[in-house]
N, C-alpha and C positions, 0 to 999 in steps of 0.2 A: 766431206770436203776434199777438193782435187790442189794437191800444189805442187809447180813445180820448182825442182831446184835445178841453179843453174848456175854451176861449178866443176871446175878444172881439173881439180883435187880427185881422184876417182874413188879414193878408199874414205874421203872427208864426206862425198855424197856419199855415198853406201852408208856410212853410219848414222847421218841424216833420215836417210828413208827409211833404214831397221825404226830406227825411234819413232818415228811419226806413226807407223805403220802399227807397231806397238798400242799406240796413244789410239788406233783406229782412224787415221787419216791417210790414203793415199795419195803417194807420193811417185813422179817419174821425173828420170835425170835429161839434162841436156848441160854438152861437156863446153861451151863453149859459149859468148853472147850473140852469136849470129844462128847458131844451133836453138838458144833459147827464145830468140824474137820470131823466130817460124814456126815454135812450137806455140807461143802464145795467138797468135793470127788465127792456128790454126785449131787450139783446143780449149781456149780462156778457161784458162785454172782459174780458182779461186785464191787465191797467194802464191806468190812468188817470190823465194827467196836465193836472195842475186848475188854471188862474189863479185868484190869489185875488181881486182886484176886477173885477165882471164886474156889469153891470147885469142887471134882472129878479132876480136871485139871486145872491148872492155864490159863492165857491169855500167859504169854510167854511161855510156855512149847506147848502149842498149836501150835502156830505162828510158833514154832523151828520143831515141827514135819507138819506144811505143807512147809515151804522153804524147808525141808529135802525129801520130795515127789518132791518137784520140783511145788508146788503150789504156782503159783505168783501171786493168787490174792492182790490189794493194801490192807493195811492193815491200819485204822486208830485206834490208841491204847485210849481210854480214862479211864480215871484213875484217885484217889484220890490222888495219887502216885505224888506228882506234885516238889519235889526236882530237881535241875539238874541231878544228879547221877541216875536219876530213867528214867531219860526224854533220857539220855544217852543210858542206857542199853537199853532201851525198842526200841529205833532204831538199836543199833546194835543188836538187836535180832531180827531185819527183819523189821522194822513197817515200813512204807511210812511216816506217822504223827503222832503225841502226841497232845493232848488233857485234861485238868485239870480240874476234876469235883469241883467246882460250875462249868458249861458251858453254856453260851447262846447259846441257840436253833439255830439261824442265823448263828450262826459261826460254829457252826455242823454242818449245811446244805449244806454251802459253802464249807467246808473242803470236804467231801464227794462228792458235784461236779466234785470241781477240783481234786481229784483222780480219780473221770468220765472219765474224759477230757482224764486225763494222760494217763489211758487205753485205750481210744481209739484212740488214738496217736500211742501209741504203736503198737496198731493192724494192722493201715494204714500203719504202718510202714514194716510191716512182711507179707501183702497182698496185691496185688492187685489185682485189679478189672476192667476189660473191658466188660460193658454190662452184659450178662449172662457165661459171662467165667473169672472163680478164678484164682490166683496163689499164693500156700502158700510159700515164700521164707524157712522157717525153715522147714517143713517137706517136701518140693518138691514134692506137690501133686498140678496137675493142673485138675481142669474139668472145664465142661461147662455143664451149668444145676445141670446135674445128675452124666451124664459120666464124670469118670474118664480117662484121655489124658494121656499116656504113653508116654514121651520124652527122646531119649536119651540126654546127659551131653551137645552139643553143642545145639541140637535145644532147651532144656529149658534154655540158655542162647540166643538166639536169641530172640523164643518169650519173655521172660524179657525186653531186650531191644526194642520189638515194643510196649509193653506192658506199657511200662515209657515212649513211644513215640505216645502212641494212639493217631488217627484223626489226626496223623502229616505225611507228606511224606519224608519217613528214604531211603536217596541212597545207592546206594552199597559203598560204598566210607566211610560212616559211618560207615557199616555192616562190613569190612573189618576192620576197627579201633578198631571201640566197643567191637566184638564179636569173632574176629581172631586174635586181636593186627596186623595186619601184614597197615604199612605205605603207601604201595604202593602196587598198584593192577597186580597181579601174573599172570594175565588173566588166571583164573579158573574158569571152572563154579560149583563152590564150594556152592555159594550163592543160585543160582539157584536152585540146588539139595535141599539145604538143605528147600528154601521155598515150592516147591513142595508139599517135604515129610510135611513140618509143616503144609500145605494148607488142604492136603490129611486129616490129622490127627483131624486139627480143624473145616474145615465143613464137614465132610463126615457125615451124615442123617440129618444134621439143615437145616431149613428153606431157614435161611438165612445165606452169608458167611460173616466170618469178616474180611479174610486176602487179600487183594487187590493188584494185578499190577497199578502203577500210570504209564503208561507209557510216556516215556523222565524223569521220577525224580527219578522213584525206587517202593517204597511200601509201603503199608498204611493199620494197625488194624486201624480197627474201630467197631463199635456195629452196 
């Protein structure tokens, strides 16, 4: 895990990063909120943990211009700032958690994990992954390896669907459900065309193929 911190305090970071660095996570400083918004543009940690009063740029003014990019790095806020009212704004102004300096070290650590986690939740959530071949659900880019898989709108819902069903054998009768909505079978060879073309697309110069006929059950990704 990469995070930064991004605090004023110079000897307050240092012993942030001894700690983290301990716990096996690296850590790099930026002293200031305009120091830290150019460092996340440019290296997207996986947490950031933000002082809120920091000269040149505050910690929420920061925070408000990476939501406003569309930066979702989690954000844990720590702060002297330890009223409700401060604990308040400081989340509606983006933060993931609040934090209250005095802080023990352990509970920094942990905090900071578990916005680890959360992130990569989120990621499993928006990727998947069979073997050597991605699929980004948000930007609908599929490769494998290197290559980038050009799909039209049905077959990148099909493969989706073998994709969620990997090393399973998925029938027509599914495919038909899942991927056509249609209840009962048209007798088309819709399905057929359309695995071909996806078979065509997915092994054509690899090794090895991953889109299989199970014959008597239907079809089966697998790595």
């Amino acid at each position: 895990m990469n995070v930064l911190i991004v605090e004023d305090d110079a000897d307050a970071a240092a012993h942030m990063q001894r700690g983290l660095k301990e716990a096996g996570i690296t850590a790099r400083l930026a002293g200031d909120g305009a120091q830290g918004l150019e460092a996340v543009r440019a290296e997207r940690p996986d947490v950031i943990i933000l002082d809120r009063m920091m000269p040149v740029m505050d910690g929420v003014t920061m925070l408000q211009h990476m939501r406003d990019e569309g930066l979702d790095v989690p954000v844990l806020f720590l702060s002297a700032l330890g009223e409700l009212e401060d604990r308040v704004s400081g989340l509606r102004a983006g933060a993931d958690d609040y934090l209250v300096k005095p802080y023990a070290l352990t509970e920094l650590i942990a905090r900071v994990e578990a916005l680890g986690r959360r992130k990569d939740k989120a990621e499993i959530e928006t990727i998947l992954r069979v073997g050597d071949l991605e699929m980004n659900l948000i930007s609908r880019v599929v490769k494998r390896q290197t290559t980038i898989i050009d799909l039209q709108p049905r077959e990148f819902q099909l493969l989706e669907f073998l994709m969620r069903h990997a090393g399973q054998s998925v029938t027509r009768t599914m495919l038909l459900e899942k991927v056509w909505s249609y209840h009962f079978d048209p007798q088309t060879n819709v399905i057929d065309v359309h695995i071909s073309r996806l078979r065509a697309k997915l092994d054509k110069g690899f090794d090895r193929p991953m889109l299989h006929t199970v014959r008597g059950e239907g079809y089966q990704l697998k790595a």
